[in-house]
Wavefront OBJ file of the C-alpha trace (Angstrom):
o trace
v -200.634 129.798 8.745
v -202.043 128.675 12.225
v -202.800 125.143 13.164
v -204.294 123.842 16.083
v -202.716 122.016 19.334
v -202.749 120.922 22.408
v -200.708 122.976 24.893
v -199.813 121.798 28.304
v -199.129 125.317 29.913
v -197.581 124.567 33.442
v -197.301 121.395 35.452
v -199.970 119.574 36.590
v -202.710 116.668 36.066
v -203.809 116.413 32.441
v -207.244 117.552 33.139
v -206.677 120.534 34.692
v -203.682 122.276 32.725
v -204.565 121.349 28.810
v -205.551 123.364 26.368
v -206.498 124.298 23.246
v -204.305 127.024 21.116
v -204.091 128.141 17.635
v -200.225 127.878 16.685
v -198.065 128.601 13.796
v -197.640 125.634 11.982
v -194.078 124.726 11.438
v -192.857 126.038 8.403
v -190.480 124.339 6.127
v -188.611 121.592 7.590
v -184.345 122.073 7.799
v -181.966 119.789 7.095
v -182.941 115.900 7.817
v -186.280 117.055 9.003
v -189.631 116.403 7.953
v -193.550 117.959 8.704
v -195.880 114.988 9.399
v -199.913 115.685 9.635
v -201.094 113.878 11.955
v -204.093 110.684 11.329
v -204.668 109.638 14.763
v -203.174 109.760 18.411
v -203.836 108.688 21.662
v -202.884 109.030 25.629
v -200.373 107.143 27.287
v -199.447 107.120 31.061
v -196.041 108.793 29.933
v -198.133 112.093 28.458
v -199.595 112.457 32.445
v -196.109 111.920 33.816
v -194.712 114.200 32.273
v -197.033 116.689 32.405
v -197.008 116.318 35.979
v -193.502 118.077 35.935
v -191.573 114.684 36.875
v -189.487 115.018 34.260
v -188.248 118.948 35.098
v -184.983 118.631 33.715
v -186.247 118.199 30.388
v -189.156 119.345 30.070
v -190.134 123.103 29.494
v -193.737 124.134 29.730
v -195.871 125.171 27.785
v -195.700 122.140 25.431
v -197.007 119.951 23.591
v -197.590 116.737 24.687
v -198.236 113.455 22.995
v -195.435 110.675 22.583
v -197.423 108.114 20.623
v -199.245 108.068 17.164
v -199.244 108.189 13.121
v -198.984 110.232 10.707
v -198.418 111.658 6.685
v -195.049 113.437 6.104
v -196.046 116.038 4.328
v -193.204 117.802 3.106
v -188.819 117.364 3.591
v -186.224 119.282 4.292
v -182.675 118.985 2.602
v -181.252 115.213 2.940
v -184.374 113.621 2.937
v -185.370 111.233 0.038
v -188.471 113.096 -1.870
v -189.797 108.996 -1.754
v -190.598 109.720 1.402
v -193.377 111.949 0.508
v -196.951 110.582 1.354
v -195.409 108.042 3.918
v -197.202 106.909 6.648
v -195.033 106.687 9.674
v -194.654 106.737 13.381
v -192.823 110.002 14.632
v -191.524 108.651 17.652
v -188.797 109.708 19.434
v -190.268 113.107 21.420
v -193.308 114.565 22.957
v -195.513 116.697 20.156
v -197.904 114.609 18.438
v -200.873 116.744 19.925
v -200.696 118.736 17.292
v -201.840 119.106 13.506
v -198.303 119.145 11.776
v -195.351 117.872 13.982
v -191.587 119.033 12.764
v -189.411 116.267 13.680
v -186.086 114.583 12.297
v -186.615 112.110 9.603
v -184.307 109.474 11.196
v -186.992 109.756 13.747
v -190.231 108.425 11.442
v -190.739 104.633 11.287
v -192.294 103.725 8.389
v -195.753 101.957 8.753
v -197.225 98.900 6.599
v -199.649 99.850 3.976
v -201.973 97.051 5.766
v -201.913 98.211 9.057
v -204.929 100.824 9.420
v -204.631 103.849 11.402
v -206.415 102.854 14.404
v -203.602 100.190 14.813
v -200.839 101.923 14.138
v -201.374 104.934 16.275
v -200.814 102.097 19.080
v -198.117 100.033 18.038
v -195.123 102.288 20.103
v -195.339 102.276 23.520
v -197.641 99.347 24.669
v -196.592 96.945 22.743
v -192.992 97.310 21.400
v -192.363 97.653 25.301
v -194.260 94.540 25.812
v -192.275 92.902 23.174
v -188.740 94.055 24.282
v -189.794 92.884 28.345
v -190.598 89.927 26.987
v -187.895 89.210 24.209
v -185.321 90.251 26.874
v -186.228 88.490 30.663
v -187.842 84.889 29.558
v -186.131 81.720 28.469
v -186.897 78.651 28.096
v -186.179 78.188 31.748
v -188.495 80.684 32.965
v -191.785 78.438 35.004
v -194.293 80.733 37.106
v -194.800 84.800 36.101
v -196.867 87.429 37.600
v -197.874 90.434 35.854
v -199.567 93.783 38.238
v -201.828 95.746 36.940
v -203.313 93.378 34.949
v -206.196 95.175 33.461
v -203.988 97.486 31.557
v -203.801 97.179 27.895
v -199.987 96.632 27.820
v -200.357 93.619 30.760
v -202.994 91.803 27.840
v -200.080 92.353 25.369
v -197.204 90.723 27.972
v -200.014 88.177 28.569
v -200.427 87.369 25.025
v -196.729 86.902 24.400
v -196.225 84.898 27.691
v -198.733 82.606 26.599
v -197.754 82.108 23.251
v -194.289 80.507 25.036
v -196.117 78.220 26.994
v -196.687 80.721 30.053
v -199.945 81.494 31.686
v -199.028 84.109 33.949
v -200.562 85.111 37.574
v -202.566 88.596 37.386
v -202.377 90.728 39.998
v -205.329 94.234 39.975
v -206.640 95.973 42.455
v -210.211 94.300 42.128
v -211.866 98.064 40.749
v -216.044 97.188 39.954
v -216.725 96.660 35.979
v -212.435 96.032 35.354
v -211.095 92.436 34.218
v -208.034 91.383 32.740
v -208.651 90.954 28.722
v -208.777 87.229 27.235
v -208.933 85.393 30.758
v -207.707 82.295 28.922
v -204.144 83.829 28.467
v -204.460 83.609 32.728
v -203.809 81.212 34.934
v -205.079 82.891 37.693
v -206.160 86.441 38.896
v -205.989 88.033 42.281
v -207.249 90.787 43.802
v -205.501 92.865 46.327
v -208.589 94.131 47.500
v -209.013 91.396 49.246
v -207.477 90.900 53.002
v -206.216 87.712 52.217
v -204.841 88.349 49.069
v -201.321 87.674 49.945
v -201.982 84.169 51.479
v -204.006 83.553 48.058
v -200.627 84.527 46.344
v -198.785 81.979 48.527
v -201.216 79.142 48.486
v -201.008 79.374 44.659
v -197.497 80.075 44.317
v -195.861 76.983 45.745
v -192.704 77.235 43.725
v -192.298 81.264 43.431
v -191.998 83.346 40.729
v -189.347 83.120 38.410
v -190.461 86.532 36.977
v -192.717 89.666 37.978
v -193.264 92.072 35.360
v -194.489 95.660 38.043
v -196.278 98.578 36.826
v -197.617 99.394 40.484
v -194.607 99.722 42.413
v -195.003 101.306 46.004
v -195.558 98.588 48.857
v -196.611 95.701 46.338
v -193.504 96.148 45.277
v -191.858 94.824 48.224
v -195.089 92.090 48.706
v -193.960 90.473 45.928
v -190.265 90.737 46.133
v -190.980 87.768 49.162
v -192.721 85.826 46.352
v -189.786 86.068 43.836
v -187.932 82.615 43.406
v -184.021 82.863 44.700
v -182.380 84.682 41.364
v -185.805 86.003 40.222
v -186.196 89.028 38.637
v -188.748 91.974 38.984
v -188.946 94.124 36.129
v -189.990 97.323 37.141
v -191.434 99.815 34.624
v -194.475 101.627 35.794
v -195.779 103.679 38.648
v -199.284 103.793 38.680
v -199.502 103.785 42.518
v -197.160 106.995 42.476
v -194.998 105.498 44.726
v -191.803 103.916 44.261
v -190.603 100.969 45.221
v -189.052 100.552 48.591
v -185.571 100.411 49.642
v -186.274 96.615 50.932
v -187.150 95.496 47.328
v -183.088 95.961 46.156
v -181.790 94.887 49.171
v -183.395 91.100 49.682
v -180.789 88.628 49.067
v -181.390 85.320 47.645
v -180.104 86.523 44.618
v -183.313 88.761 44.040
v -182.873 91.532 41.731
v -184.928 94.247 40.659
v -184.338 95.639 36.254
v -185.331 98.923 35.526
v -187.202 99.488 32.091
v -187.425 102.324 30.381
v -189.079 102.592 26.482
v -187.437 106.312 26.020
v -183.872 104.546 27.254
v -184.258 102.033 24.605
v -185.209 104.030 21.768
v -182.769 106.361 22.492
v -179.991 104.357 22.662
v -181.015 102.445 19.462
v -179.277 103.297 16.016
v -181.651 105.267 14.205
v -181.594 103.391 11.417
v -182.568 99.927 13.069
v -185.406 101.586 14.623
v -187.781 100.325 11.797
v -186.407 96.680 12.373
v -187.096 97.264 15.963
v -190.752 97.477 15.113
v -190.945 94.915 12.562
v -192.503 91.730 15.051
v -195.057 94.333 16.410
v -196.525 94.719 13.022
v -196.287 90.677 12.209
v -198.200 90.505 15.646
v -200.743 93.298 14.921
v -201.359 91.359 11.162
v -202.225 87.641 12.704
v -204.927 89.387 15.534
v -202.698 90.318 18.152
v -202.112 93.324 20.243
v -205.598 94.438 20.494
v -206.392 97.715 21.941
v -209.630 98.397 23.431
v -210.938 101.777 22.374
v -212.877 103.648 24.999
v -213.851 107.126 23.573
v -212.921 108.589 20.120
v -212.343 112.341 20.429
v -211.213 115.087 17.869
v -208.247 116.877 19.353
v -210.628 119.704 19.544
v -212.339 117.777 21.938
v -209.503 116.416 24.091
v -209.240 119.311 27.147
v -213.132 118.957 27.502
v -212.990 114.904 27.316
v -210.515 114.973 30.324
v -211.639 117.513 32.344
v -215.008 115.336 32.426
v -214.462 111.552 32.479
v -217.895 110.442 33.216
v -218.831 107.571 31.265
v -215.900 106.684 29.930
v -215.140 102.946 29.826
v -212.020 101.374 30.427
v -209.831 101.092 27.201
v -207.739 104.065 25.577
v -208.568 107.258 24.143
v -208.682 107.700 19.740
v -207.611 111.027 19.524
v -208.393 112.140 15.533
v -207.224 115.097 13.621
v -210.090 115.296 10.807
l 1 2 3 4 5 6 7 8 9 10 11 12 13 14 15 16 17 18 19 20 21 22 23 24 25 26 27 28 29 30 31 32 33 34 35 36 37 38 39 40 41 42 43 44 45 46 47 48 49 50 51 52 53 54 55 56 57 58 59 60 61 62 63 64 65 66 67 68 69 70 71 72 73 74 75 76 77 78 79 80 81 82 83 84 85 86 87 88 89 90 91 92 93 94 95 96 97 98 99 100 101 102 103 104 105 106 107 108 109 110 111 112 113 114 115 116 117 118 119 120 121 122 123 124 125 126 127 128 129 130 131 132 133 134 135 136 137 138 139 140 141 142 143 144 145 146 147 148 149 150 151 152 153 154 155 156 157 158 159 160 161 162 163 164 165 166 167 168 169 170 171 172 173 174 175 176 177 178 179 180 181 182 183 184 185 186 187 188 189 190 191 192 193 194 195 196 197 198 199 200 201 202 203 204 205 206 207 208 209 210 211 212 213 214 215 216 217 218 219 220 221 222 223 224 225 226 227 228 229 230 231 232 233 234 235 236 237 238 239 240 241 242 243 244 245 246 247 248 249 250 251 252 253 254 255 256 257 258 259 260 261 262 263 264 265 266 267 268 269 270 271 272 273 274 275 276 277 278 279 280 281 282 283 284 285 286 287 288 289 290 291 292 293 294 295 296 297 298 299 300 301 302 303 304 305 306 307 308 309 310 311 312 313 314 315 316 317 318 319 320 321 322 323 324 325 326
């Protein structure tokens, strides 16, 4: 039988290399596998990346693209429980989940709560268990003044919204773009924009002790802006490039103490023992149940729809894409 997905056939920007095939569907699942139809999905900056080719080494086009969202397994291979039948879960772990039916190993599928709805689970991965982890792993109760770039983005409202449950009303740092604003301006102490020409002496005027923390999606030249404005034994934690440039050299060389942490979600996960991966999630869900961890929805699109949505993005607001498989 055929099924539809969503094919990235060579490397490229999402808009321009996506399309829509008519597959096989996968068959019956092997041993510790299972076939999961797919509720609801969405785009992530990690989909573009790597269909931009960055990742060459392991990644072999065409594919199918898609790293976040939920789904029904609908039918198990040897060594799988038959319970597991029916069960909504999260088949993380690797790129595919543009597609009607995704095979993928059981060990593999988190389980979801029955009273999270779709159109909350298909965002708990990647925004906010990586919000969660940054958090969980760089502040104490030592940690005084943070600033957070790209503070528009949904997952800078999530580190927000755990900062400021500790006690910490972080800096936000955007690029000033017409009609964008951080979410919940009450989690901020202040915002600044770099479009500004004075934005850096705004930074220092209103950091007078330095940052004890920076949590960077930008990188590029900010990067190293803000590297001046990190406390002695600060840290930057680096784990975005939406400027597509990467930090410079300067930002791992500047003394004081300085450092600069890598993170990476797919490092994580990976190294994580399979079976503590539900655990792993289990504080994103308690979040997602008392309000949290709100994601904006900008445009709901069958995955029919999705080449066409992207090739033209006029009107679309700010927020993330509801990709739905009905």
């Amino acid at each position: 039988m055929l099924m539809q997905a969503v094919l990235a056939e060579r490397p490229g920007i999402l808009s321009d290399v996506l399309a829509l095939h008519n597959i096989p569907d996968p068959g019956v699942p092997g041993e510790g596998e299972v076939t999961v139809r797919m509720i609801a999905s969405t785009i992530n900056p990690s989909d573009a990346v790597t269909v931009s080719g960055a990742y060459g080494s392991r990644t072999q086009f065409p594919f199918i693209p898609g790293f976040e969202g939920v789904g029904i397994i609908e039918s198990v291979g040897p060594g799988v429980p038959v319970e597991a039948l029916g069960k909504r879960v999260l088949p993380i772990g690797s790129a595919g989940n543009w597609q009607e039916v995704k095979l993928t190993a059981y060990s593999w599928c988190v389980p979801v709560p029955d009273d999270i709805p779709d159109t909350k689970a298909c965002f708990a991965y990647i925004n906010p268990l990586t919000a969660w982890l940054m958090v969980e792993q760089h502040c104490s109760d030592q940690t005084g003044q943070v600033a957070i770039t790209g503070a528009t983005t949904t997952i800078a409202s999530h580190l927000a919204e755990f900062l400021y449950i500790r006690g910490i009303q972080p800096v936000g740092i955007i690029r000033g773009t017409p009609g964008s604003t951080v979410a919940n301006r009450d989690h901020w102490s202040d915002v600044i924009e770099t479009s500004h020409a004075n934005w850096a002496k705004q930074l220092q005027k209103h950091n007078g002790k330095k940052f004890d923390l920076i949590f960077d999606c930008v990188g590029g030249q900010l990067g190293a802006t803000l590297m001046r404005h990190l406390a002695p034994g600060g840290v930057l934690v680096h784990y975005g490039l939406l400027s597509g440039e990467p930090l410079p050299s300067e930002c791992f060389t500047s003394g004081e103490s300085k450092r600069v942490e890598m993170f990476r979600l797919r490092d994580t996960i990976h190294s994580h023992a399979r079976e503590r991966l539900p655990a792993l999630f289990t504080p994103v869900f308690e979040h997602m149940r008392a309000g949290r961890l709100h994601t904006e929805i900008a445009a709901s699109v069958p995955l029919s729809g999705l080449p066409a949505m992207l090739t033209d993005q006029s009107g679309v607001t700010p927020g993330k894409v509801l990709i739905s498989y009905a």
